[in-house]
C-alpha positions, 0 to 999 in steps of 0.5 A: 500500500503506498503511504498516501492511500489511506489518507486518500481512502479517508478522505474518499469516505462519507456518509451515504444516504442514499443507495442503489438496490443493487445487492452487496456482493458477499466477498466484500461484505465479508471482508468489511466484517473482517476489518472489523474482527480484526480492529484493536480494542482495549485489553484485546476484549473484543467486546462486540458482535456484528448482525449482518441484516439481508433478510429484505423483510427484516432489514426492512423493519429493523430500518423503519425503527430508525426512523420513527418518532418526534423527528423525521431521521434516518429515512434512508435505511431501507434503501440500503441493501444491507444493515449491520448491528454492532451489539456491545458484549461484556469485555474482559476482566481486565479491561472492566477493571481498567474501566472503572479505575480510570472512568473511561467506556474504553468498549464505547471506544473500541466499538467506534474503532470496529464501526470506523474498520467497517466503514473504510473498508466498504470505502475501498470496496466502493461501498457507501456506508453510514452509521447510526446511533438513532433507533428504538433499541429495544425493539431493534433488540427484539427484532435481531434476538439479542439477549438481555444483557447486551446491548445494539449500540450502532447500525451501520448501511451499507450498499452502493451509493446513488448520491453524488460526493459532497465536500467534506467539511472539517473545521481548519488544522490550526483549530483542532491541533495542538502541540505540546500545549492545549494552548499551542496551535503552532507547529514546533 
């Protein structure tokens, strides 16, 4: 891999909210899977598991709980050929030690790091993705079968996107780095 195509990779990467009925090929969708396993988490706990959703019926429902309610979210779900629910399992001893001593969710962290493998993954497989932490759990929950105890913390969508590129907007470097100072924005 040249040095500069993960930076391009990145930069490639958005959230898709709209999407081509054309089904994701296995291959690809397993390995987004993979880069998933394989991401880092504290303590090497991999505390999470990932519910692919292609059952068009079932997709279907567990994308209408995305988008109900008081605001009009999430609407773009159903369009997408393929949801993934990344459920939050109980870590490691350590890790749930290390948690409490240093008041962290280092598992919240690490499910972000697994959610982001995903996603640029499915970037370089020329799939779009977007990742959702809006949804009725509960009854997401009950639709995927998960046991009490463990929780669905993000649905990602994943398929071929029909919108265009749109820039991405990030606020400027000298107002998100520091160095050696929070008060230090100027590089050394």
């Amino acid at each position: 891999m040249e040095k500069s195509d993960f930076l391009s990779l990145v930069k490639e990467r958005q959230s898709d909210r709209r999407y081509h009925d054309r089904p994701v090929e296995k291959e690809k969708l397993m390995r987004c899977l993979e880069a998933a396993r394989l991401a880092p988490s504290a303590c090497n706990s991999q505390p999470w598991t990932f519910i692919v959703i292609d059952d068009p019926s079932l997709k279907t429902a567990v994308a209408k709980e995305t988008s109900g309610g008081v605001l009009p979210l999430n609407h773009f779900t159903a369009q997408a050929p393929v949801l993934i629910a990344i459920v939050l399992e109980k870590p490691n001893i350590t890790c749930r030690f290390g948690e409490a001593v240093k008041d962290k969710k280092f598992t919240i962290m690490d499910l972000g790091i697994a959610a982001s493998h995903i996603c640029l993954q499915a970037a370089a497989e020329g799939l779009g993705s977007c990742m959702l932490g809006w949804f009725n759990e509960k009854r997401v929950m009950e639709l995927l079968k998960i046991p009490a105890g463990k929780r669905p913390m993000l649905l990602i969508t994943l398929g071929y996107p029909a919108g265009k590129k749109r820039k991405k907007i990030r606020k400027k470097p000298e107002k998100v780095f520091r160095y050696n100072s929070y008060r230090n924005n100027t590089p050394v």
